[in-house]
ZAMARGU-4260 file (C-alpha; in steps of 0.2 Angstrom, whole numbers, plus 5000, padded with zeros to 4 digits):
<rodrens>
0) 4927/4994/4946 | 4920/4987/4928 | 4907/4971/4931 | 4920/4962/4922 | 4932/4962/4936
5) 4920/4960/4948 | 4916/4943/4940 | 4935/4939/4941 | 4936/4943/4959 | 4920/4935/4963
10) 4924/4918/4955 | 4943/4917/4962 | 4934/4920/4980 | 4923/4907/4976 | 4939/4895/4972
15) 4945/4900/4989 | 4931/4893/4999 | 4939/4874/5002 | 4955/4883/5005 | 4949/4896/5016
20) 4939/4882/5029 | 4956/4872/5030 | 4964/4886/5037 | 4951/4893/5048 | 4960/4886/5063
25) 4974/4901/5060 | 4986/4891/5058 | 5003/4895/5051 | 5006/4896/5034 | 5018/4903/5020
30) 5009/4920/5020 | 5005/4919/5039 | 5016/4923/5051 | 5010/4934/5066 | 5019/4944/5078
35) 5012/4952/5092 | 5015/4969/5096 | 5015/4980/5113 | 4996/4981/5112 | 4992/4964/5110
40) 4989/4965/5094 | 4997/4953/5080 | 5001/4959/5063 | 5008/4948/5049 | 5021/4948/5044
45) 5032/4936/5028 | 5049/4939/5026 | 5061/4930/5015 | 5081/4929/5012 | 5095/4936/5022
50) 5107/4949/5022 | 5108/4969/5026 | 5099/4979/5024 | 5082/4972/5027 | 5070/4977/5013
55) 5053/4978/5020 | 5039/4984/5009 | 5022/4995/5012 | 5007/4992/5002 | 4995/5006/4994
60) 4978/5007/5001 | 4968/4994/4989 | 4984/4983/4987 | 4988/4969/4996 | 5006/4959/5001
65) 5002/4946/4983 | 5004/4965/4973 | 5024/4962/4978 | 5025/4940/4975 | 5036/4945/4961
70) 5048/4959/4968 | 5050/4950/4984 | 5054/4936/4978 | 5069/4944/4966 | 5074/4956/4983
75) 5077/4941/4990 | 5088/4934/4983 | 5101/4949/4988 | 5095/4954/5005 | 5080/4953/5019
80) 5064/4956/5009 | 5048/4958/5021 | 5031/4959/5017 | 5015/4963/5029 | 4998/4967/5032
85) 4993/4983/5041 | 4979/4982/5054 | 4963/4973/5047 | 4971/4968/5033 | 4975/4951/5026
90) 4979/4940/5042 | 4983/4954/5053 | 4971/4960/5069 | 4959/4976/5067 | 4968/4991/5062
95) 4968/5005/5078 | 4956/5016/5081 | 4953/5030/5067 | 4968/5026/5056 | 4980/5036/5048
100) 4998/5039/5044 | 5005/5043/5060 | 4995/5027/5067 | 5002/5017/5054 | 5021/5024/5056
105) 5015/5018/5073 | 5010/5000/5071 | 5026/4997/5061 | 5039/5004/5070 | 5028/4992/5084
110) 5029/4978/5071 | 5048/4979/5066 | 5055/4981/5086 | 5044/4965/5092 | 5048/4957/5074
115) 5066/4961/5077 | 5070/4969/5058 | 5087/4973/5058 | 5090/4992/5058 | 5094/5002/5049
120) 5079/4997/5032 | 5076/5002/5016 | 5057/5006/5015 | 5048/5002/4999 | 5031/5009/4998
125) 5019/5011/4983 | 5003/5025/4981 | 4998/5027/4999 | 5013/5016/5005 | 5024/5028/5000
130) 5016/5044/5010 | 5018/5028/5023 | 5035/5026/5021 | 5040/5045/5021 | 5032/5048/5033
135) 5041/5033/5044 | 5059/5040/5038 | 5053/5058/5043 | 5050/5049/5060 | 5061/5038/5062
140) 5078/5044/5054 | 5090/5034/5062 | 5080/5018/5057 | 5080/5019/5038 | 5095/5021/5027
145) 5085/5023/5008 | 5068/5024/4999 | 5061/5017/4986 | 5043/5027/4981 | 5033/5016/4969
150) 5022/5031/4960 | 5019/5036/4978 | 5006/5047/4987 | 5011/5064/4993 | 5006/5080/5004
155) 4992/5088/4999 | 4991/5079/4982 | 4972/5081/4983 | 4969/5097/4988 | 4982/5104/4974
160) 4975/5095/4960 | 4957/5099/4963 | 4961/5118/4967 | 4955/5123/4949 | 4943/5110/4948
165) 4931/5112/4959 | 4919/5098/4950 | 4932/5086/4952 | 4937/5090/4971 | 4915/5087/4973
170) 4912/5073/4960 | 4929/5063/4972 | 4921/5067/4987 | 4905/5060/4983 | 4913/5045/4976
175) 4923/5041/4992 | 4906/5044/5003 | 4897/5032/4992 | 4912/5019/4993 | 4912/5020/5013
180) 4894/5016/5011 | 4896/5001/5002 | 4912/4995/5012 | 4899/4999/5030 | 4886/4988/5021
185) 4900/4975/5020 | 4908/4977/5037 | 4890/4973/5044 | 4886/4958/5033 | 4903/4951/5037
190) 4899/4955/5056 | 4881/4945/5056 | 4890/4931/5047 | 4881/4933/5032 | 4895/4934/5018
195) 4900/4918/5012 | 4915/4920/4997 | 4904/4916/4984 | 4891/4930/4988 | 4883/4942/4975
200) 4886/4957/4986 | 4900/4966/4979 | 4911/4964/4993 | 4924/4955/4985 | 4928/4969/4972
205) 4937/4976/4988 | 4947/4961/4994 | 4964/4970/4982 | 4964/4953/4971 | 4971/4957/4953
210) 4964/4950/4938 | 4979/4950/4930 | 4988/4939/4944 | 4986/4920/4945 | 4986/4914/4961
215) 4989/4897/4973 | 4976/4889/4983 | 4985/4897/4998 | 4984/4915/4992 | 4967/4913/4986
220) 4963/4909/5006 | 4971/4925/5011 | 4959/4934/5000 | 4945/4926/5003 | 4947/4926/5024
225) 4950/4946/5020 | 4932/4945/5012 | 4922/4938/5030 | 4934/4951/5040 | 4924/4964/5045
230) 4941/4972/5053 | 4946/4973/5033 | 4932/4987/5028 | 4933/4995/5042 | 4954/4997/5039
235) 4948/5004/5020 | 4937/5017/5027 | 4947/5025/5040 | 4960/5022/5028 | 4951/5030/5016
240) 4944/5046/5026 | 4962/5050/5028 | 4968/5050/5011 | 4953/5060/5004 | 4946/5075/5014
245) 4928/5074/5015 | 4927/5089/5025 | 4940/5105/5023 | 4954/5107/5010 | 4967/5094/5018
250) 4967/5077/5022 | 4971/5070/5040 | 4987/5059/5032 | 4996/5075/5024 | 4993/5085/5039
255) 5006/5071/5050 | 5018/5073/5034 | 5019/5089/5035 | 5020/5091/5053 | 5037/5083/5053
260) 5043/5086/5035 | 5063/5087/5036 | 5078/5087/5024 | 5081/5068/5019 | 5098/5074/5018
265) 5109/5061/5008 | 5099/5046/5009 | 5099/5036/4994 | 5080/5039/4986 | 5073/5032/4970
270) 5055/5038/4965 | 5047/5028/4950 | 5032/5036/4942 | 5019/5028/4931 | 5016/5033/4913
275) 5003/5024/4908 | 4983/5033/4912 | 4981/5031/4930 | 4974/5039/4945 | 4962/5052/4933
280) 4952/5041/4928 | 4947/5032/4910 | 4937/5047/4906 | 4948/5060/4906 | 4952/5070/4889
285) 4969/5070/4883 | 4972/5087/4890 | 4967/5082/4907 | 4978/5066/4907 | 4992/5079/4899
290) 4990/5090/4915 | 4988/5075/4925 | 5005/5065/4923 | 5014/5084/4924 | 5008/5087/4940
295) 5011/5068/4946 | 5026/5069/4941 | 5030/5086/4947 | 5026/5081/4963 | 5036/5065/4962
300) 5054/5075/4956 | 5050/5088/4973 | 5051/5071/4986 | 5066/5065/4977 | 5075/5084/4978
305) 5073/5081/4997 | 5089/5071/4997 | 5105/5076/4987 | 5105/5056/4983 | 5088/5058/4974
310) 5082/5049/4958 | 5064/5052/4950 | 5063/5040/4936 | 5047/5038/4924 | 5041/5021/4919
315) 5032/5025/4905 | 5022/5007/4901 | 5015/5002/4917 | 5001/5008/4926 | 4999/5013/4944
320) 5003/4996/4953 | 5022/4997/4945 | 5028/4982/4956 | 5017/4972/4944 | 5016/4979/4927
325) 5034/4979/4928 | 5041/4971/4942 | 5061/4973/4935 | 5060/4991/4938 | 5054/4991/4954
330) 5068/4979/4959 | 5083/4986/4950 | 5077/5002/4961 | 5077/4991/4975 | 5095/4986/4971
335) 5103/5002/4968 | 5096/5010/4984 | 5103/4994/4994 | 5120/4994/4984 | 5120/5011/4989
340) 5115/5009/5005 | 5131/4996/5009 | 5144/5006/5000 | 5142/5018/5013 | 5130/5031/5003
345) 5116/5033/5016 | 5116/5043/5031
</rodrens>
């Protein structure tokens, strides 16, 4: 991340601080809402509206709940839109033990019984968040009726793409190692109580705040109570470990998609896919951003063949976090799959 942003980040957490000590009590607020799971556990969880079927949305692996404000708010207004933090994030206890997808798929299918989601759900999930959400349909077919992938994650995304490019593949790696360091050195500090919000460490370039975004006193809290939380960096680096294989050709998360990959029959799907430069990097020559976006999108148009009710649709001028650059695409998916969904379309 530029300095720049850093800055940002550092000087919104730094806003937060009065916020943050009058709700250290863990009381509940808008964007506080904990349900306990079988394990003991409680993961937060914000749901707003009503109807069928309950929209309930999966976050990328650097994003946060606040990346959806403007979507949910809009999905709400037509059916049961639900936000909530996976283990160690935001206001939600320490993530399980070595976490991955199937561990995730896990803690929400935990999340939705004891938080009594009506069944079956569209699942919206974004980078990450969408390998989530496959992977939960995969598992759980009876309990999701559509998908909307919001330039999603997919199998073995990594070890395809860095086939032929052997730098690449080692120059990632390398990258992911030092950002594990950095987030270890955070978990620590955060353990010996020696992170305040308004620290000069770095940490709060990994709280998932956005720059672009203007947030409320409240919201600012959650981000800056995920900056003390140890439980938060350790989340990001077993979340990370899973994505990106530091050892071997294939990462732990595509391993438990592929394990139980099946035909999505006709399930209503949308899978929108970013046009703007993205996940290569700012440094990447025209040709390689070319390749890029061809193989993104490539990988994009095979998850929406899986169902005979596929869509794979570009958005050509936003970036990687769609649900913000343009939040109206992401909810006119959201609409058709649930308009789909209860005229009967879904199986």
């Amino acid at each position: 991340m530029r300095a720049a942003e850093r800055l940002i980040l550092a000087l919104a957490s730094v806003l937060a601080m009065s916020a943050v000590k009058a709700d250290a009590a863990g009381r509940q607020t808008s964007l506080r809402h904990p349900v306990q799971v079988s394990n003991g556990r409680h993961l937060n969880l914000v749901c707003i509206g009503e109807g069928r079927p309950t929209v309930v949305f999966e976050n990328g692996l650097g994003s946060s709940i606040l990346d959806w404000k403007q979507v949910q708010a809009s999905v709400g207004e037509f059916t049961r839109a639900c936000v909530y933090d996976r283990g160690g994030k935001g206001y939600s206890d320490p993530a399980l033990p070595h976490a991955h997808a199937t561990t995730v798929v896990a803690d929400l299918h935990d999340l939705v019984d004891h938080g009594h989601l009506a069944r079956p759900m569209v699942l919206v999930g974004q980078s990450a968040g969408g390998l989530f959400a496959t992977l939960y349909a995969q598992t759980y077919p009876g309990e999701v009726s559509g998908l909307v992938l919001v330039d999603p994650a997919f199998a073995n995304q990594f070890r395809d793409w860095t086939a032929r490019r052997p730098d690449e593949r080692a120059s990632t790696v390398a990258a992911v190692a030092r950002s594990n360091a950095r987030l270890a050195k955070c978990a620590a500090l955060a353990r010996a109580h020696e992170l305040s919000v308004g620290d000069a460490s770095g940490c709060t370039a990994f709280a998932g705040m956005s720059p672009r975004a203007a947030y409320t006193d409240e919201e600012k809290a959650y981000f800056a109570a995920q900056v003390l939380n140890p439980a938060y960096y350790d989340a990001v680096i077993a979340e990370q470990k899973a994505a990106i294989p530091l050892q071997g050709d294939t990462d732990r998360n595509s391993l438990d998609v592929i394990r139980s990959r099946r035909s999505f029959g006709s399930m209503p799907i949308v899978v929108l896919t970013s046009g703007m430069k993205g996940l290569n990097g700012s440094s990447a020559t025209p040709e390689e951003e070319a390749a890029w976006k061809a193989f993104w999108k490539k990988g994009h148009d095979a998850l929406a063949a899986r169902s005979a009710k596929g869509e794979s649709l570009s958005v050509p001028d936003a970036g990687h976090l769609i649900q913000m650059d343009r939040p109206k695409a992401v909810v006119d998916a959201v609409r058709r799959v649930v308009e789909a969904v209860r005229a009967g379309q879904g199986t």
